[in-house]
N, C-alpha and C positions, 0 to 999 in steps of 0.2 A: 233846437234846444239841446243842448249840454248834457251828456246822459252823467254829467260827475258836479258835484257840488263843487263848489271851489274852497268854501269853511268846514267840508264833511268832517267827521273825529273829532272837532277842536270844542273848546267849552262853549256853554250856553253862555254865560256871564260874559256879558259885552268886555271888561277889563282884561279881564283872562282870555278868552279869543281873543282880544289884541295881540298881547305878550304870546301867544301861541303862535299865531299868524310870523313876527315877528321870527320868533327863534326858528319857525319851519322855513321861511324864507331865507335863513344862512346854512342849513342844508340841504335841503330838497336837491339842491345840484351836485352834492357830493358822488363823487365817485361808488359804483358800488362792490361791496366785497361780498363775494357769496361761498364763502365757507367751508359748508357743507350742502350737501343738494346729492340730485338724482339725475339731473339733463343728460342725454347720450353725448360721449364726446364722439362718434361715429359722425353727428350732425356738423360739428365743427373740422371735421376732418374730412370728409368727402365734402364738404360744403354745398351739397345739393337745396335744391328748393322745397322745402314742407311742401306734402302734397297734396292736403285739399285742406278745409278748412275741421270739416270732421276729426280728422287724423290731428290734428292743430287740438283742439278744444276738447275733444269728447270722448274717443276712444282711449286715450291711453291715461286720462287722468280719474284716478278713482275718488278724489271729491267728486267729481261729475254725478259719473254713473253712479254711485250708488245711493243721491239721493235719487234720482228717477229710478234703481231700481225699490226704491224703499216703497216708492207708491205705486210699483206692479211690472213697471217697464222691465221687458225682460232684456238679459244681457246682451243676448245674441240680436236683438234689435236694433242694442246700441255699436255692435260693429266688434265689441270685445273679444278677443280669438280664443277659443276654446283649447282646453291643452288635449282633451279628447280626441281632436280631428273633427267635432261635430261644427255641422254649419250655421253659420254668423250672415248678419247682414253685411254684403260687399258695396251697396249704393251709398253712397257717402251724403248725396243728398238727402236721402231717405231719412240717414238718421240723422242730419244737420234736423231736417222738417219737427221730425221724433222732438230733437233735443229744445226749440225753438218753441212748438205745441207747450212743453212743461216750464219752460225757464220761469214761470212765475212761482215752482217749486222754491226756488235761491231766494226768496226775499228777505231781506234782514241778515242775509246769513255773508262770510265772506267770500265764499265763490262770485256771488253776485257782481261783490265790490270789483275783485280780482276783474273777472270776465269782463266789466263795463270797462275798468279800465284801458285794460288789454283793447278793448274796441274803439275806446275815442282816441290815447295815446300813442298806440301802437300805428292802426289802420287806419284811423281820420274820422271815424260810425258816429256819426250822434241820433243814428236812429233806437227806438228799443226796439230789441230783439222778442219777437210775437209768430206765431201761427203765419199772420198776414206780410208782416215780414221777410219770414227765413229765407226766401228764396233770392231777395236783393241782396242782403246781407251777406247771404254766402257767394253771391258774385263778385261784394266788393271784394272781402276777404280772397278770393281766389284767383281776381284779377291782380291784385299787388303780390299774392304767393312767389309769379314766375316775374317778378321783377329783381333785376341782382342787391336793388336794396331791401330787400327781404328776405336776404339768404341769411342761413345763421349767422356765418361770420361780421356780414353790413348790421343787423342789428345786435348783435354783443358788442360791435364799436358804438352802437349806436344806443344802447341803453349805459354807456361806459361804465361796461364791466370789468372793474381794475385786474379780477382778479377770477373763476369759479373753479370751484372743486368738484367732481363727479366720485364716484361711489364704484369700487369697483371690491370684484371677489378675489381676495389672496392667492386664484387658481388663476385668472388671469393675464393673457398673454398683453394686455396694453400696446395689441396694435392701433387702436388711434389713437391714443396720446405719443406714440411713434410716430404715425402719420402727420398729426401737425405737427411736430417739431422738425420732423423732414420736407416740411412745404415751406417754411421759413415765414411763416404769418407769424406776428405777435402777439396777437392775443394770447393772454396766461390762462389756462386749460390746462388745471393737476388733477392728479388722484388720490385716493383714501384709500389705505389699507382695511379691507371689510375681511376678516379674517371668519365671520361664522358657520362660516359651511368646514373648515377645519380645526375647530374648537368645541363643537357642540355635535357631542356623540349622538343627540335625537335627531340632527339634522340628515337627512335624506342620502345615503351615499356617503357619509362618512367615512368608514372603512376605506371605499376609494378614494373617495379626497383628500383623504391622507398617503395613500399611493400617490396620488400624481403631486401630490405636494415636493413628495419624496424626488419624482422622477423631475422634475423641474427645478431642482435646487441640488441634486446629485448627493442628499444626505439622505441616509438610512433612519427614515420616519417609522419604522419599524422599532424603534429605538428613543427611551424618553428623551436622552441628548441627543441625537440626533434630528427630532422631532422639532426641540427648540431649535438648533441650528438653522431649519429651515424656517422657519419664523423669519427668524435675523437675515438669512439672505433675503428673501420676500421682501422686509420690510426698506432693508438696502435696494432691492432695486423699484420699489415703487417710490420711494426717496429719488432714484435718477429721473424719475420722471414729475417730479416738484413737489408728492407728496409732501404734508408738514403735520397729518395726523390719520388716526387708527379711528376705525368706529366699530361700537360692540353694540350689535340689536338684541342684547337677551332676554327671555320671559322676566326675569329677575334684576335686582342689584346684586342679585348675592354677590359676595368678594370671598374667598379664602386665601391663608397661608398657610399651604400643607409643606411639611417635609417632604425635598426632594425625595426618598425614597417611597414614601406612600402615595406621592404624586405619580411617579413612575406607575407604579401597580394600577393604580386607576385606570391610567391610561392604556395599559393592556390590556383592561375591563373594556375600554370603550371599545380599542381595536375589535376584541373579538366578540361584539354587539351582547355582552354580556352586562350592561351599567342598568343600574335599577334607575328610577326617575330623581331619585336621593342624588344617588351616585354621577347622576350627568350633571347634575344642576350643581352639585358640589366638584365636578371640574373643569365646568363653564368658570365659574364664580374663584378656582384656583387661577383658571388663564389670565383672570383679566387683572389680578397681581405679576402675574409672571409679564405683562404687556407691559403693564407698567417700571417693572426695573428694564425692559428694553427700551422704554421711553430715555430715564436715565441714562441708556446710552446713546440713541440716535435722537433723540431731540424729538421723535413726535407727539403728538398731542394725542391725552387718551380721551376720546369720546365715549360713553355710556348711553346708550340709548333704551332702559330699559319700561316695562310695563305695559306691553302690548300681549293679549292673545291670539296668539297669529289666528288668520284660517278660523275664527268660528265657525260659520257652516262647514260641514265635512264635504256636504255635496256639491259645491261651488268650488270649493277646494278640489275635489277628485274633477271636476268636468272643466273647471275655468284655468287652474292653476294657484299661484300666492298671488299676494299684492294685489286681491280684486277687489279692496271695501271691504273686506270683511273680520278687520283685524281691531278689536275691540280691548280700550282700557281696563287697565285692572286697577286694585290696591297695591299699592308698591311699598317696604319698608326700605328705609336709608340707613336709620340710625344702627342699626344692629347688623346690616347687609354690609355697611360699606368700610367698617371697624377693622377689619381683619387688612382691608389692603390700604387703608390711612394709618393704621398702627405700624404698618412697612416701613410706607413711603411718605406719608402725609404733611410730613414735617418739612419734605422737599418743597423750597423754595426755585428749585432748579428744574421741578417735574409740573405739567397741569395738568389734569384730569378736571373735562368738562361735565358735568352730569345734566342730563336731561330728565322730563318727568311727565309722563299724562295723568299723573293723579296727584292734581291739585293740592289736595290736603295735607300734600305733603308739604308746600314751600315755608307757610309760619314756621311748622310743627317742626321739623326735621330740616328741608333743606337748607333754609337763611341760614339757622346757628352754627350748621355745620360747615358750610362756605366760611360762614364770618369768623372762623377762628385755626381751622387747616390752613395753612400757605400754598396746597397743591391744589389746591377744589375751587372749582368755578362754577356757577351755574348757570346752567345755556338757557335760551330765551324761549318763551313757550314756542312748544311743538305739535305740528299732526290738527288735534281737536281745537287745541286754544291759540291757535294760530290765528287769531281774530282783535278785534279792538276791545274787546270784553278778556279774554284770555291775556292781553298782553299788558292792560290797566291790574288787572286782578297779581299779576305777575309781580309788575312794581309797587302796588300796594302792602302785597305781602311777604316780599321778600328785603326792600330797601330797608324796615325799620331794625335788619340787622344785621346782614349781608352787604348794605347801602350799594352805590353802583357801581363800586372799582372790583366788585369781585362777582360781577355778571359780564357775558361775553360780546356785549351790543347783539345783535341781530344776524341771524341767518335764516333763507326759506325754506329749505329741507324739501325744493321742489321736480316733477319729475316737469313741468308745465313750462316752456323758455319763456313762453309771453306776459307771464305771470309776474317772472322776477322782478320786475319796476315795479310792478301794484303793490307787491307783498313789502317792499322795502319801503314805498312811500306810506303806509298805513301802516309801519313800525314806527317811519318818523312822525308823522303826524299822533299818534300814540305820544310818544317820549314825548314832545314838544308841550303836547297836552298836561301831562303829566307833570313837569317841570314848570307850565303855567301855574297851576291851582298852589304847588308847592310855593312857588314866589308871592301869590297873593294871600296866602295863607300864614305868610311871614313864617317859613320856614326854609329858605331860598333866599338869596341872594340873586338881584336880576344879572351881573356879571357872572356870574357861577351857573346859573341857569344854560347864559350864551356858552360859556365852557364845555357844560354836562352836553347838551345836545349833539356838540360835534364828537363827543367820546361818544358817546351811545352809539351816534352813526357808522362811526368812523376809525376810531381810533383803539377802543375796545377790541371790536375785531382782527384788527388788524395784530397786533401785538398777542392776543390767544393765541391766535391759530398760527403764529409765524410769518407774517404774508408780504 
C-alpha cells in the first residue's frame, strides 16, 4: 500500500478536486527552482555517497530532532554533535531505531508528509516507518545510498533541479562552489551573500570578523568606508560564483537611514564592543538600507529574514551550538521597521527586497498593504513554522486580497534536508492549485487564468525574483 495519497492537500468538494487535480497535473513536472535553502554545496562538490540513512534524515535536520527532543529524547541520543566536545551517539542504527520507536510523534504535522515522501519517491518504501520496521527500512535506504544513482549529483538531475542556491557566510572562502565549477558538471549550484556575522555587532566575534573581512578584501574595515568597500567586493565575488541575492537573519525588521557620519561613529561603537542592545539593533537595521542601495548597484536581491529568537535555551546553546531547534518566533513589526529603508529606496522599480515573516499576524495587517503599493517589496512564501499546507493556505488567504499574486515570490524551501526538496515543492504546488480551485469555483477566477496562475506560482515567479 502507498504510504502517499494521490488527492492529499486537494479540496473535499468533488468539482474542486477536479479542477485541482487538473491544474496540479500541468505542473507537478515543472522544473524546480530552489532559491534560497541551506544544502551543503560540499555534497555536490565532492559528490560522495550520504552515509547512512541517520545522517540522511535525522541528525542534521532540526524539524526532526526537536520534536523527539520535545517529548524527552535526549539530543545526544539522536546523534547531534555537541559544540562542547561532550559525547553523542556514533551508532547510526541506534538512532535510526530511536527515530523510527517515535515517528508517530509527526502525525498531521509536515515533516511526516516531507519524510513519507522522501521514502516512496525518492527510495521506492511503501512500507510505514515503526519500531518493527526500522531496521528493514534502514537497509533499504542504505543499500541505494552507495548506488551512483544516489549520489547528490544523480539525484539533483534527478529531482530536476533547474537551479539551488545554498546559504553562505560573507567570510567564506567558496571552495565548493569552486570545486564544482572546476569539475565541469552542470548542475547550477549558487551562493547567497549571508553577511550576519559582519553586520551584527551582538554576533559572536564580531570585532574579528570584521578583521578578516578586512584581510580578505584588502580594505581597511577599520574604517566606515572602508568597511563598506568590503561589502562591495564580497558581494562582487559571491556574484562570480552565480550569486543573484543577499540574505539578512535579524532578531528584527528594523531598517534605518542614518547620516553617513553618525553611521560611521556607531560603528566604531561596535568595533570596540562598546554598542548598547539599542545601538546594535539600530546598526543592524542601518545595514540592511546600506544593502540595499548595493543592490542598486549589483543587482542582487535583498532577502529579509527577520523574527526568530535565536538560541532560546542558553543551555543547549552553550553545549549543542546554534541552529539546534531552538530558535523560536517572535512579534515582528513592519509598518514602522521597514519605513526608513522604503522611504530610501522603495520607489525602486529597478531594486526587490523580499521580506519574510514568522508572525503571521503580520500578513493582513502589515505585510499585503505594504507589498501592494512599494514597487521594491515582495513577499516570500511562508517559512520555517508555516512551511506547511495550513501555513501556506493561510498565506494566500491573507495576503492576495491585497498584495494579489504578482507581488509574492512563488515558492522556496529554506531547507537544510536534499531529500526533502521534491516533497516541500510538490505540497506548495498542490497548496496553490488548491487554492486557485476553490477561487474558480467560487466565481472569483477564471478557469484560463487559474491554468496561468499555477505555472507563475511554480515557476515563473521565482524565477524572475530571484534572477534565475
Amino acid at each position: 500500500m502507498a504510504l502517499l495519497d494521490d488527492d492529499r492537500l486537494f479540496p473535499i468538494d468533488p468539482s474542486a478536486r477536479s479542477l485541482a487535480r487538473d491544474l496540479y497535473a500541468q505542473v507537478r513536472n515543472l522544473p524546480i527552482l530552489s532559491p534560497h535553502g541551506h544544502t551543503d554545496p560540499r555534497w555536490f562538490a565532492e559528490n560522495e555517497a550520504f552515509p547512512d540513512p541517520a545522517q540522511l534524515f535525522v541528525v542534521p535536520d532540526h524539524y526532526v530532532f526537536r520534536m523527539l527532543h520535545s517529548q524527552g529524547v535526549p539530543l545526544e541520543a539522536l546523534g547531534v554533535p555537541r559544540a562542547d566536545g561532550g559525547a553523542t551517539e556514533q551508532d547510526t542504527r541506534k538512532i535510526w531505531r530511536l527515530f523510527a520507536q517515535n515517528f508517530h510523534l509527526f502525525r498531521g504535522t509536515p515533516s511526516r508528509l516531507w519524510i513519507e515522501h522522501s521514502f516512496q519517491d525518492v527510495f521506492g518504501i511503501e512500507t510505514r516507518l515503526s519500531a518493527e520496521t526500522a531496521d528493514e527500512i534502514y537497509d533499504q535506504i542504505a543499500e541505494k545510498l552507495i548506488r551512483p544513482e544516489f549520489r547528490p549529483r544523480a539525484l539533483f538531475e534527478r529531482f530536476d533541479i533547474e537551479a539551488i542556491s545554498t546559504t553562505e557566510s560573507a567570510l567564506d572562502d567558496l571552495r565548493w562552489h569552486r570545486m564544482i565549477r572546476e569539475s565541469g558538471w552542470q548542475g547550477r549550484v549558487i551562493t547567497a551573500y549571508r553577511p550576519d556575522a559582519v553586520v551584527d555587532p551582538e554576533f559572536d566575534g564580531f570585532a574579528e570578523n570584521v578583521a578578516r573581512l578586512g584581510e580578505l578584501t584588502g580594505e581597511d574595515t577599520t574604517t566606515w568606508t572602508g568597511y563598506l568597500a568590503a561589502h562591495r567586493a564580497r558581494r562582487a565575488f559571491f556574484k562570480s560564483f552565480g550569486a543573484t541575492s543577499t540574505d539578512h537573519g535579524h532578531a528584527t525588521a528594523r531598517t534605518e537611514d542614518l547620516a553617513q557620519d553618525v553611521a560611521a561613529r556607531l560603528f566604531d561603537k561596535a568595533l570596540r564592543g562598546k554598542c548598547s542592545g539599542e545601538e546594535a539593533d539600530m546598526f543592524r537595521g542601518h545595514m540592511l538600507t546600506e544593502m540595499a542601495r548595493m543592490s542598486l548597484d549589483d543587482g542582487l536581491v535583498l532577502q529579509i529574514h527577520p523574527g526568530s529568537s535565536r538560541n532560546h535555551s542558553s543551555t543547549v546553546h552553550s553545549q549543542f551550538g546554534r541552529d539546534k531547534g531552538y530558535d523560536i518566533p517572535t512579534r515582528t513589526d513592519y509598518v514602522n521597521a521597514l519605513r526608513p529603508l522604503l522611504s530610501a529606496v522603495g520607489e525602486r522599480s529597478d531594486l526587490t527586497v523580499i521580506v519574510f515573516t514568522l508572525d503571521e499576524t503580520s500578513y493582513a495587517r502589515e505585510l499585503a498593504p505594504l507589498a501592494g503599493v512599494y514597487p521594491a517589496l515582495r513577499l516570500g512564501p511562508p517559512w520555517w513554522f508555516h512551511d506547511s499546507y495550513e501555513g501556506m493556505m493561510r498565506f494566500r488567504e491573507q495576503a492576495t486580497e491585497t498584495a494579489g499574486f504578482y507581488n509574492t515570490v512563488g515558492f522556496n524551501d529554506d531547507t537544510r534536508a536534499f531529500c526533502s526538496i521534491p516533497a516541500r515543492h510538490d505540497v506548495a504546488r498542490r497548496v496553490d492549485c488548491s487554492f486557485l480551485a476553490n477561487l474558480v469555483m467560487t466565481g472569483r477566477l477564471r478557469e484560463d487564468e487559474a491554468h496561468e496562475l499555477a505555472y507563475d506560482l511554480t515557476y515563473r515567479l521565482a524565477k524572475e525574483a530571484y534572477r534565475l
